[in-house]
NUSEZA-668517 format. One record per atom (N, C-alpha, C, O): residue number from 1; chain; y, x, z; residue in one letter; atom name. Coordinates in nm, 3 decimals. Layout:
% NUSEZA-668517
{atom NUM 'A' {Y X Z} 'a' 'CA'};
...
//
This chain:
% NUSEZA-668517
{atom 1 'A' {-7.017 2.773 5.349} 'x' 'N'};
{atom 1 'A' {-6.892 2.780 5.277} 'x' 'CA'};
{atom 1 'A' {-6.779 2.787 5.379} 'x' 'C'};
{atom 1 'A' {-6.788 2.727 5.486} 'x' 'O'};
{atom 2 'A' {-6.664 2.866 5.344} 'x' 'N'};
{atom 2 'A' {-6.570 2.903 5.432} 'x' 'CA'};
{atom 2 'A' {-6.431 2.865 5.316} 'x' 'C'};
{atom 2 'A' {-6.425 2.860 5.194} 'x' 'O'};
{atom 3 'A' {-6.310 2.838 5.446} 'x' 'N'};
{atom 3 'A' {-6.193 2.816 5.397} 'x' 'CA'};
{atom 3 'A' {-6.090 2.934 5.441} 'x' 'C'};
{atom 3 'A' {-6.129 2.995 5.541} 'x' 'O'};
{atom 4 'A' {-5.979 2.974 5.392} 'x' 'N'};
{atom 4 'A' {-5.883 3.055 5.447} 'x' 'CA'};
{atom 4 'A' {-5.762 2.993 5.437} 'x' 'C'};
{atom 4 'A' {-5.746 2.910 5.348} 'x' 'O'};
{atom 5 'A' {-5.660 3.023 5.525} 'x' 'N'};
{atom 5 'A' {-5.533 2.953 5.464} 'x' 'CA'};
{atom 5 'A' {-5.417 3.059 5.573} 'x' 'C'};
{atom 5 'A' {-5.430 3.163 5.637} 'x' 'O'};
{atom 6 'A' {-5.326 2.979 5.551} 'x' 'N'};
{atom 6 'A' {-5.197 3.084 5.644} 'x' 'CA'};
{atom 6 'A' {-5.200 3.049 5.782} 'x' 'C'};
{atom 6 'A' {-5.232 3.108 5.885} 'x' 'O'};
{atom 7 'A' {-5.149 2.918 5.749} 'x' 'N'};
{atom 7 'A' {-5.127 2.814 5.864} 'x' 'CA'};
{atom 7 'A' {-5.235 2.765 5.965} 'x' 'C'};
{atom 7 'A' {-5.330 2.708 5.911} 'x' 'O'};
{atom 8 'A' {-5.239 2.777 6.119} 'x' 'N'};
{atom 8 'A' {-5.374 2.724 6.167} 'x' 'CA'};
{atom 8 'A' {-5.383 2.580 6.111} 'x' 'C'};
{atom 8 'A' {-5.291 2.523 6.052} 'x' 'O'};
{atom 9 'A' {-5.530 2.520 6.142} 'x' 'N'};
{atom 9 'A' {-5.538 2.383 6.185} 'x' 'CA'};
{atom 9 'A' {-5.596 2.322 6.272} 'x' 'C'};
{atom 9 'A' {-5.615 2.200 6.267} 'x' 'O'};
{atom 10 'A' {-5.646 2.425 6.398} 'x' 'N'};
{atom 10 'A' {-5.734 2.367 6.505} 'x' 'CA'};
{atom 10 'A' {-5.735 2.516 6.560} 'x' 'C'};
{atom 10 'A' {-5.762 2.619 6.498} 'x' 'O'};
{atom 11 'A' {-5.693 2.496 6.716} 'x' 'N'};
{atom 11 'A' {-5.622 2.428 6.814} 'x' 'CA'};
{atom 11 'A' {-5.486 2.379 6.750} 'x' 'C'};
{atom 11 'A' {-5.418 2.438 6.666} 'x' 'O'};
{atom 12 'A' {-5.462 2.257 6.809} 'x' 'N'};
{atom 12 'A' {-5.340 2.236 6.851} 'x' 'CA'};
{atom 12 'A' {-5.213 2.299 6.881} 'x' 'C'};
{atom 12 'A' {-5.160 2.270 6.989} 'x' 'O'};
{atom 13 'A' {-5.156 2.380 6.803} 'x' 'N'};
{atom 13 'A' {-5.054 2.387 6.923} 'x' 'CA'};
{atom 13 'A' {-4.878 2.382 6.829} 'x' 'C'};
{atom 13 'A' {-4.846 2.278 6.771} 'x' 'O'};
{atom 14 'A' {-4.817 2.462 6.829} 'x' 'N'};
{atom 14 'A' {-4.699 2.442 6.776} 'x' 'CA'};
{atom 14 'A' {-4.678 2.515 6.656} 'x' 'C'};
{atom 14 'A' {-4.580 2.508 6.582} 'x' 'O'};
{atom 15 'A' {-4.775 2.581 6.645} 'x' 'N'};
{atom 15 'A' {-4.761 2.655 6.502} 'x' 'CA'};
{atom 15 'A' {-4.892 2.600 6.368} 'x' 'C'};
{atom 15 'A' {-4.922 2.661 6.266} 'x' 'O'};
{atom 16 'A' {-4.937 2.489 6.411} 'x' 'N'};
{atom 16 'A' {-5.004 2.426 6.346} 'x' 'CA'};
{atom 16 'A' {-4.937 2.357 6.203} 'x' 'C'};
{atom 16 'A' {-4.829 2.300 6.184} 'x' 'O'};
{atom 17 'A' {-5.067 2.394 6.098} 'x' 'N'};
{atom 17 'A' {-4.975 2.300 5.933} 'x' 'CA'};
{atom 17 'A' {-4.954 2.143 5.969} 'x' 'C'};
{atom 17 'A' {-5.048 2.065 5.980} 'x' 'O'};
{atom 18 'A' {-4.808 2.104 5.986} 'x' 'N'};
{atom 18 'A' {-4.786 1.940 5.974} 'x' 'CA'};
{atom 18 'A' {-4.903 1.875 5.977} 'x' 'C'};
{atom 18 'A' {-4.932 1.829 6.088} 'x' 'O'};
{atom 19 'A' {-4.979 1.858 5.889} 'x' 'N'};
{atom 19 'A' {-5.118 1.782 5.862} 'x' 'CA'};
{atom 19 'A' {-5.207 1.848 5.903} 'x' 'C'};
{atom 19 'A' {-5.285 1.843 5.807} 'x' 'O'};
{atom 20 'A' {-5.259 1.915 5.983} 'x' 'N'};
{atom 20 'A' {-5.364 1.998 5.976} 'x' 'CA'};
{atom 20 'A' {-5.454 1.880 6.047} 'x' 'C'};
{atom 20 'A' {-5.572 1.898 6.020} 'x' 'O'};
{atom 21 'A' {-5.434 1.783 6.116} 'x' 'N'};
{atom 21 'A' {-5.580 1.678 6.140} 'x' 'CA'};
{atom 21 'A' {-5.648 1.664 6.051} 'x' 'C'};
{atom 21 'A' {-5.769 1.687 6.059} 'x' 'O'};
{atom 22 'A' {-5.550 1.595 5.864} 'x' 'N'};
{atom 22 'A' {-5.603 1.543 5.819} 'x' 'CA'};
{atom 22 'A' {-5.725 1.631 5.791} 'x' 'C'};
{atom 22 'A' {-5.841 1.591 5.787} 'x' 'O'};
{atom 23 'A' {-5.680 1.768 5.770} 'x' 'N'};
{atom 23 'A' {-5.729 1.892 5.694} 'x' 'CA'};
{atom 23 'A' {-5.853 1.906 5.771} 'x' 'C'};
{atom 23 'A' {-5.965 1.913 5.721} 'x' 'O'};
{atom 24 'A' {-5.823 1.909 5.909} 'x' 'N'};
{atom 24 'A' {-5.982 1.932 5.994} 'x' 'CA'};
{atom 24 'A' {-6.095 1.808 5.959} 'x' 'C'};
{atom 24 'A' {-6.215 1.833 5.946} 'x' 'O'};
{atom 25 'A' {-6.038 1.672 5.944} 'x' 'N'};
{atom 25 'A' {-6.146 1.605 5.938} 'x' 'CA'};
{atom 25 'A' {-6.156 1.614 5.836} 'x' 'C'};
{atom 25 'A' {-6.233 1.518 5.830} 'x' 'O'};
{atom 26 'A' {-6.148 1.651 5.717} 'x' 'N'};
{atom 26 'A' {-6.212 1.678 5.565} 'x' 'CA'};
{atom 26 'A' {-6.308 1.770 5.613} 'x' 'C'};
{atom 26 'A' {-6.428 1.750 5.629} 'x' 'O'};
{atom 27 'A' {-6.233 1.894 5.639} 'x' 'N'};
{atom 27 'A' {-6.354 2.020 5.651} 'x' 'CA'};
{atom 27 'A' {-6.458 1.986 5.702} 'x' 'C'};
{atom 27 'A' {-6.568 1.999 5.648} 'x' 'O'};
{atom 28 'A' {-6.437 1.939 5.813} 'x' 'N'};
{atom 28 'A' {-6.551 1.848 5.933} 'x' 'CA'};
{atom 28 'A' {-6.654 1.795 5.874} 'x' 'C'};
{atom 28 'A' {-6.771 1.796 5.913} 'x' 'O'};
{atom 29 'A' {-6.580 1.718 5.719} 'x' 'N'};
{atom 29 'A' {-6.658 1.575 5.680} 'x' 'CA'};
{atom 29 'A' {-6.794 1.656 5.627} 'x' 'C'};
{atom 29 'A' {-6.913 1.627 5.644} 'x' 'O'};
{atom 30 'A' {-6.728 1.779 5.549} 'x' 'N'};
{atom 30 'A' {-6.804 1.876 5.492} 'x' 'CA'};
{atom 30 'A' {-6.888 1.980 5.526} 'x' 'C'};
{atom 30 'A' {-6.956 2.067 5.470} 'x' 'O'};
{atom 31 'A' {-6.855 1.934 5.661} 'x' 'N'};
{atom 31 'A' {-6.962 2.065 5.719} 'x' 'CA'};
{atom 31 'A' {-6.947 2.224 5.693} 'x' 'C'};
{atom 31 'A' {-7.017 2.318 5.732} 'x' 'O'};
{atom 32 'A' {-6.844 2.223 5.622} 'x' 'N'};
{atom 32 'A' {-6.748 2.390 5.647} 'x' 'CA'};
{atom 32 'A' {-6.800 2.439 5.764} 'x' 'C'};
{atom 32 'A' {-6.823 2.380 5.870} 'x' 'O'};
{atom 33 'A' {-6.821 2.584 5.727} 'x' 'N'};
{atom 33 'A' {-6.867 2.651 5.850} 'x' 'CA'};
{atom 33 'A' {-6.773 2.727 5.939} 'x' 'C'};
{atom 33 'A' {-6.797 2.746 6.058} 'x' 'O'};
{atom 34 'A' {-6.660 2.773 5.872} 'x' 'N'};
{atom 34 'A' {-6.572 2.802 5.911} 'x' 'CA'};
{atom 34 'A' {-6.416 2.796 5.805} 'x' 'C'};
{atom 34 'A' {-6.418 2.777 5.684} 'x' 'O'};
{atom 35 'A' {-6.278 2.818 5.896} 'x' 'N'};
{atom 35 'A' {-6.184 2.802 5.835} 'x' 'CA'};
{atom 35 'A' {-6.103 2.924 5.915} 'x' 'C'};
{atom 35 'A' {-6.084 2.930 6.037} 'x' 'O'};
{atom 36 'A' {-6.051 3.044 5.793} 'x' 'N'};
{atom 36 'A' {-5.984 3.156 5.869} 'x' 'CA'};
{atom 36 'A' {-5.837 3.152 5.856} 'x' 'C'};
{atom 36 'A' {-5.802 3.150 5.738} 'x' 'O'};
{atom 37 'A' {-5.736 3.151 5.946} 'x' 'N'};
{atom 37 'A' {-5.560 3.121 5.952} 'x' 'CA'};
{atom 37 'A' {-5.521 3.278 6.040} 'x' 'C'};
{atom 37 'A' {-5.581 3.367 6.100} 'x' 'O'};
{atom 38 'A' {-5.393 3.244 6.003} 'x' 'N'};
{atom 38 'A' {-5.284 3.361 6.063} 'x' 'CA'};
{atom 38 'A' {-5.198 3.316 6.121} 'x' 'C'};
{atom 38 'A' {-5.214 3.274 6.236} 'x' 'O'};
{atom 39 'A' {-5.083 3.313 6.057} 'x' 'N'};
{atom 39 'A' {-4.954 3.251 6.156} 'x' 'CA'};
{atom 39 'A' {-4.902 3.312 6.238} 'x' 'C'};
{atom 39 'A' {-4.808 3.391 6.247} 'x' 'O'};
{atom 40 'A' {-5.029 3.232 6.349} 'x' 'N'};
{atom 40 'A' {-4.951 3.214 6.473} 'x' 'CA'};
{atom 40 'A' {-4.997 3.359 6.534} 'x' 'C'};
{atom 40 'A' {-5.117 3.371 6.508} 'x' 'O'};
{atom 41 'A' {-4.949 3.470 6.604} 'x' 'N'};
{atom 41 'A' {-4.985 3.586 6.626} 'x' 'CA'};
{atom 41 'A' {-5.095 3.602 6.746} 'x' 'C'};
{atom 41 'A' {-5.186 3.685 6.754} 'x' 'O'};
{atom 42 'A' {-5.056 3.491 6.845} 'x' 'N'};
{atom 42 'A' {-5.152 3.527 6.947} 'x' 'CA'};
{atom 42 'A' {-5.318 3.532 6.920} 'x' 'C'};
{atom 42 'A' {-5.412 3.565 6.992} 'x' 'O'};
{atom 43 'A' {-5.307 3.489 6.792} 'x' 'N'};
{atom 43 'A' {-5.470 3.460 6.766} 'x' 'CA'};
{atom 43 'A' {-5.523 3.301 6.879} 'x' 'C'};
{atom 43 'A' {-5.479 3.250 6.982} 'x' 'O'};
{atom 44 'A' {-5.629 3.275 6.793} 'x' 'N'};
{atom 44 'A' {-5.651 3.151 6.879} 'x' 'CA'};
{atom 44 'A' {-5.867 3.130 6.822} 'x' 'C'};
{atom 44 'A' {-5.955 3.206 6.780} 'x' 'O'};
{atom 45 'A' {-5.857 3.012 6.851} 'x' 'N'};
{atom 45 'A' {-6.053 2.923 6.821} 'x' 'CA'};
{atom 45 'A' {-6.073 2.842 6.875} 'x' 'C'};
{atom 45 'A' {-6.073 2.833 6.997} 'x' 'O'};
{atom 46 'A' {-6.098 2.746 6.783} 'x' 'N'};
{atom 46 'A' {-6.158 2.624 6.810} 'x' 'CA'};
{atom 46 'A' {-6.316 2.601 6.738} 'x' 'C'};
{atom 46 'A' {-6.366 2.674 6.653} 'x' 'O'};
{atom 47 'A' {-6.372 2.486 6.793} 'x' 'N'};
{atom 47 'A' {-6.529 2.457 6.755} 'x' 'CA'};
{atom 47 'A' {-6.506 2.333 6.690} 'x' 'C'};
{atom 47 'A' {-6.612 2.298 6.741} 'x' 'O'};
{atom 48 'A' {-6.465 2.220 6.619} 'x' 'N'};
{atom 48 'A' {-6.482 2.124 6.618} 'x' 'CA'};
{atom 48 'A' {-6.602 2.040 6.510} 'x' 'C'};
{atom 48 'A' {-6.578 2.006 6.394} 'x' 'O'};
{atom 49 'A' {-6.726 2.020 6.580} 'x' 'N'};
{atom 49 'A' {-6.858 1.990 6.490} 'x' 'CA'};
{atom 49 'A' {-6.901 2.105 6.492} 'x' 'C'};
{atom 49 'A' {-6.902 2.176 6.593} 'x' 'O'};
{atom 50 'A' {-6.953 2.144 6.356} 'x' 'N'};
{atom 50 'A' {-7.004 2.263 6.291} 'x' 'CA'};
{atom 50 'A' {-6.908 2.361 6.243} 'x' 'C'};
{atom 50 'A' {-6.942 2.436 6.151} 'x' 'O'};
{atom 51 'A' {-6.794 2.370 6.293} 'x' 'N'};
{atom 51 'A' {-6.685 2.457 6.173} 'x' 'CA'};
{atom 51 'A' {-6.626 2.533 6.276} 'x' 'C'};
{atom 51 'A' {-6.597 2.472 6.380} 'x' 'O'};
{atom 52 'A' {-6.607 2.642 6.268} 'x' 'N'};
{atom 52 'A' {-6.541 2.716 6.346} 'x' 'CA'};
{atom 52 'A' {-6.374 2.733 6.327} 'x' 'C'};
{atom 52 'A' {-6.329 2.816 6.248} 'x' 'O'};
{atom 53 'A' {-6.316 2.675 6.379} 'x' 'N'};
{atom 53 'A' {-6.145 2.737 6.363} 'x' 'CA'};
{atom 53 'A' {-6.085 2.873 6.376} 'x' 'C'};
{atom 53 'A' {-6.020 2.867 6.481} 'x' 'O'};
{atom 54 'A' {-6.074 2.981 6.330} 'x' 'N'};
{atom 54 'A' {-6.022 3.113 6.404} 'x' 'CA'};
{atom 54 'A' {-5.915 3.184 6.310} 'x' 'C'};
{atom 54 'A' {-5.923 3.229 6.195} 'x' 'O'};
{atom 55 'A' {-5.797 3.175 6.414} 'x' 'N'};
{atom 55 'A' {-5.661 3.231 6.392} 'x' 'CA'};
{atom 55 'A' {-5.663 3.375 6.440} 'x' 'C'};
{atom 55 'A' {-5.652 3.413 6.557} 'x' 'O'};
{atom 56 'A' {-5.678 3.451 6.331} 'x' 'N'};
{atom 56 'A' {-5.663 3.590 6.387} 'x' 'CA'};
{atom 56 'A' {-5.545 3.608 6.413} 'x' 'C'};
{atom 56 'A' {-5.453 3.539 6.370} 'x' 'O'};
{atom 57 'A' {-5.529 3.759 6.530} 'x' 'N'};
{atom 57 'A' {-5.384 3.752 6.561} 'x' 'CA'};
{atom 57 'A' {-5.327 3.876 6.443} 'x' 'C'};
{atom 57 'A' {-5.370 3.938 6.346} 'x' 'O'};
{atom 58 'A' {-5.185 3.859 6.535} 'x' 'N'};
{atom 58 'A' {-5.114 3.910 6.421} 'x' 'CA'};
{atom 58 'A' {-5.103 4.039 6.417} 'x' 'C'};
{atom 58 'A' {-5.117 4.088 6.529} 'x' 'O'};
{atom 59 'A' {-5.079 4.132 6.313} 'x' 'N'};
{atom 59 'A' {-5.094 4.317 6.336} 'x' 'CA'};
{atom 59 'A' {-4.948 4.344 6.364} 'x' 'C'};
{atom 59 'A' {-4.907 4.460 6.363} 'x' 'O'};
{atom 60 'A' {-4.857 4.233 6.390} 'x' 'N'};
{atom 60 'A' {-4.735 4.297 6.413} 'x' 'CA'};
{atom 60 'A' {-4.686 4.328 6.559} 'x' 'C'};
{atom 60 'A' {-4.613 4.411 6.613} 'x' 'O'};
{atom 61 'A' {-4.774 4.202 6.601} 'x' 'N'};
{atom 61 'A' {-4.689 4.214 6.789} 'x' 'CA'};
{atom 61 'A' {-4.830 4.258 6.872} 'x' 'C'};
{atom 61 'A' {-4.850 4.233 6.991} 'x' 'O'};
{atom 62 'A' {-4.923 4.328 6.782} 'x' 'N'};
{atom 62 'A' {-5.068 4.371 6.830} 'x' 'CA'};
{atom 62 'A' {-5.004 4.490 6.953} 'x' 'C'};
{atom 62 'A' {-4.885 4.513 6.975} 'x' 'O'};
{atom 63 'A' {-5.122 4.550 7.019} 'x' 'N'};
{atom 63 'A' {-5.090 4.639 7.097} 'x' 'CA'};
{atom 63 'A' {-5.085 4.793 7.018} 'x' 'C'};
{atom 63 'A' {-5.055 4.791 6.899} 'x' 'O'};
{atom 64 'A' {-5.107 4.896 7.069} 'x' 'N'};
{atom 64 'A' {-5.096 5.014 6.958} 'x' 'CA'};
{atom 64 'A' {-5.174 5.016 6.873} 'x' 'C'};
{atom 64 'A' {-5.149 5.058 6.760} 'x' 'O'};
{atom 65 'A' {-5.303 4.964 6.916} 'x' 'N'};
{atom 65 'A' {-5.408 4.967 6.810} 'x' 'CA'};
{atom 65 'A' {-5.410 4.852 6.717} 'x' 'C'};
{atom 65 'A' {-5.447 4.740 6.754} 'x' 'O'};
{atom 66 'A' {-5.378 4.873 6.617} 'x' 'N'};
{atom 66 'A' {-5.413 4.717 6.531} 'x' 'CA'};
{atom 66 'A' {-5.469 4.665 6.527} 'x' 'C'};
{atom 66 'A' {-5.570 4.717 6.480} 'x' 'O'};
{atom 67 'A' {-5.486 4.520 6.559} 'x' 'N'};
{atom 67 'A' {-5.599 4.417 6.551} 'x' 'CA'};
{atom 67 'A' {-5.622 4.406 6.421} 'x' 'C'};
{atom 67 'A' {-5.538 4.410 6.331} 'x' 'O'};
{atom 68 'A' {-5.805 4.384 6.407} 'x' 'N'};
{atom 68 'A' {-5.830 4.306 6.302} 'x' 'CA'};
{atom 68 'A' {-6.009 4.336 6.326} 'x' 'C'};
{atom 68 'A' {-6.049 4.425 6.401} 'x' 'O'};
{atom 69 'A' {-6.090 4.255 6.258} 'x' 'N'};
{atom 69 'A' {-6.167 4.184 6.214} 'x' 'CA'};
{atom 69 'A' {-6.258 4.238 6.091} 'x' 'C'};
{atom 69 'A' {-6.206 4.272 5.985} 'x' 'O'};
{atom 70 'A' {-6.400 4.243 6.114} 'x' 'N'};
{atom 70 'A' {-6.527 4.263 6.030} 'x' 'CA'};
{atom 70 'A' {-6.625 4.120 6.078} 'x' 'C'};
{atom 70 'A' {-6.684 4.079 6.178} 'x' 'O'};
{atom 71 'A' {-6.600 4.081 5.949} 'x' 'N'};
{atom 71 'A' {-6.678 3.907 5.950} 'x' 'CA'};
{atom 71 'A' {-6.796 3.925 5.931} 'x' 'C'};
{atom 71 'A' {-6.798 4.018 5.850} 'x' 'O'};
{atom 72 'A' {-6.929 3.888 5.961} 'x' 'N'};
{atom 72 'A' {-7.030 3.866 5.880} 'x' 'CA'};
{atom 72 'A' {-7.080 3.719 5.870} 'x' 'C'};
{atom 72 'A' {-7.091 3.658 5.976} 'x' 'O'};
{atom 73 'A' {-7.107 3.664 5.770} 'x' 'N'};
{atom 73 'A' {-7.156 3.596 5.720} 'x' 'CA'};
{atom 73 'A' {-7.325 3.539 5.657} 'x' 'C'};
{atom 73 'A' {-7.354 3.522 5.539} 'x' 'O'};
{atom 74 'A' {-7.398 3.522 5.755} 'x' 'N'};
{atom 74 'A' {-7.496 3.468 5.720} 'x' 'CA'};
{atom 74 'A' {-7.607 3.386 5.698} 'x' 'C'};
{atom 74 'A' {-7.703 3.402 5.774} 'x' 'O'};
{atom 75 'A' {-7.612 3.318 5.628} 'x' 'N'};
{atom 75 'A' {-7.661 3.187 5.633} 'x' 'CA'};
{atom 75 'A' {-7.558 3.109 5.700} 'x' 'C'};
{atom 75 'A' {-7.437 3.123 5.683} 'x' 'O'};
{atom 76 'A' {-7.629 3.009 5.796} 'x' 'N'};
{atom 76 'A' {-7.506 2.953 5.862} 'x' 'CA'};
{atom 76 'A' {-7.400 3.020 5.982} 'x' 'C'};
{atom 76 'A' {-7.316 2.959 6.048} 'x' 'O'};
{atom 77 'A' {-7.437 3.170 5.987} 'x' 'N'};
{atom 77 'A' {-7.431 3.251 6.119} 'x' 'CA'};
{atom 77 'A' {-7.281 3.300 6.086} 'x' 'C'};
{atom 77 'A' {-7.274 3.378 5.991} 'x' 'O'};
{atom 78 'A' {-7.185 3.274 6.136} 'x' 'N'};
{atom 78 'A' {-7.071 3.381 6.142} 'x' 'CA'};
{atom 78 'A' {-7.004 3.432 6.245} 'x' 'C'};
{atom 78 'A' {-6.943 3.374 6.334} 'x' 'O'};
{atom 79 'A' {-7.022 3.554 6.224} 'x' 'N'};
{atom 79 'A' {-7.010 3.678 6.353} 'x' 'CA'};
{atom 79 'A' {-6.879 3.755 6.301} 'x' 'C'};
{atom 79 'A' {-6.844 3.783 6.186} 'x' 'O'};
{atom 80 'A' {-6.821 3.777 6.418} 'x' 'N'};
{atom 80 'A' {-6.634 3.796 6.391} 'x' 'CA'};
{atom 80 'A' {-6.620 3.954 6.522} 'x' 'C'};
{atom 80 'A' {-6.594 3.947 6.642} 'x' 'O'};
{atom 81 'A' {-6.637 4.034 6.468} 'x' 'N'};
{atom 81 'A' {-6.648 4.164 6.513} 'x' 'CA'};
{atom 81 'A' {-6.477 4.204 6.513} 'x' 'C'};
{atom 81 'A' {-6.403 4.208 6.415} 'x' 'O'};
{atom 82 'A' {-6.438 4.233 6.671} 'x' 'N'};
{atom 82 'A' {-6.316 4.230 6.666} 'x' 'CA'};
{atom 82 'A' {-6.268 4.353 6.716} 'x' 'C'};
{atom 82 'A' {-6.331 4.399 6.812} 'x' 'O'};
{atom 83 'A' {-6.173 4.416 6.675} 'x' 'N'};
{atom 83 'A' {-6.123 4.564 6.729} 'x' 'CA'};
{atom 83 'A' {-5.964 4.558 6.743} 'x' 'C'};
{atom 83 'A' {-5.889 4.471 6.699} 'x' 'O'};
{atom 84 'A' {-5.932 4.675 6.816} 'x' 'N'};
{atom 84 'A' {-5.815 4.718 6.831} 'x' 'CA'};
{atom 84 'A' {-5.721 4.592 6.921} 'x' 'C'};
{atom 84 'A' {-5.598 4.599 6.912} 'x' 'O'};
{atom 85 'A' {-5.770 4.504 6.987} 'x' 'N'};
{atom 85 'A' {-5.731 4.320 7.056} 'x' 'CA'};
{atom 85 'A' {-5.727 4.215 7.001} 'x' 'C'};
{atom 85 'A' {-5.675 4.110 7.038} 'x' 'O'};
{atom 86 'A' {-5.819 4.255 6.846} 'x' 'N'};
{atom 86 'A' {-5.886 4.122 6.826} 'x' 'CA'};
{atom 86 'A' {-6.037 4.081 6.908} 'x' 'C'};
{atom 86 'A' {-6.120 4.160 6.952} 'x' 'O'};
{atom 87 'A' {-6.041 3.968 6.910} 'x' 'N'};
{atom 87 'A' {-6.152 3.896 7.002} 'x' 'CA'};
{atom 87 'A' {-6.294 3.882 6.920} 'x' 'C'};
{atom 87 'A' {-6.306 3.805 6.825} 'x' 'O'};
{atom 88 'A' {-6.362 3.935 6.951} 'x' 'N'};
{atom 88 'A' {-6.518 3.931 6.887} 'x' 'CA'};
{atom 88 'A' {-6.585 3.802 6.957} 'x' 'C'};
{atom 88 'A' {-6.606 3.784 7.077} 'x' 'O'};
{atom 89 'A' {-6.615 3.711 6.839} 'x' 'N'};
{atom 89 'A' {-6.653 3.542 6.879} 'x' 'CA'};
{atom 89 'A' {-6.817 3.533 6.769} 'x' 'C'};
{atom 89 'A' {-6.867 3.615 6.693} 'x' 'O'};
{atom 90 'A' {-6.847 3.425 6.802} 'x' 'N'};
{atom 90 'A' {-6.946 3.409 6.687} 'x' 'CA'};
{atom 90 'A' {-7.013 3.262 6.677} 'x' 'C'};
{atom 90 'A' {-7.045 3.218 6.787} 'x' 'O'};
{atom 91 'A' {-7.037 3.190 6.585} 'x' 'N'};
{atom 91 'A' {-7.046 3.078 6.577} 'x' 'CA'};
{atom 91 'A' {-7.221 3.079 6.492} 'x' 'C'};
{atom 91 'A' {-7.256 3.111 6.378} 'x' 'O'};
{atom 92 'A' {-7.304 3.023 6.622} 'x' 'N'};
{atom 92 'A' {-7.456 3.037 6.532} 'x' 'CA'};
{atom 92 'A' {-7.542 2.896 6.567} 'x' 'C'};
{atom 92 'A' {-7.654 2.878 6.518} 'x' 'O'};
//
């Protein structure tokens, strides 16, 4: 099971939701496999437990080619296929 939202909540940094601890240790509690955010443009990832954090970046301050993202999802496997200066990561 996966979450999406706007706001990161893991890494840390300044563009994080107000609460986003509380938010990680729920997900955490739950064993979420992953949680997908925007925001913040540089793109970002974190691991914390079993859940993957990943802030894709943004298509506005991307380079010519637009960033973005083909997820797969399986079983517990999620593979994050990244183009145009998004970052291809994978959490298995």
């Amino acid at each position: 099971m996966g979450v999406f939202g706007h706001y990161p909540l893991a890494p840390h940094t300044t563009h994080i939701l107000m609460n986003g601890s509380v938010l990680v240790d729920l997900l955490t509690s739950y064993n979420i496999r992953f949680c997908f955010s925007g925001h913040d443009h540089r793109g970002n990832a974190a691991y914390i437990g079993q859940t993957g954090f990943y802030t894709m970046k943004g298509m506005l301050d991307g380079p010519a080619e637009v960033p973005f993202a083909m997820v797969e999802v399986d079983g517990n496997d999620v593979r994050i296929h990244g183009f145009g200066g998004e970052i291809s990561r994978g959490m298995f």
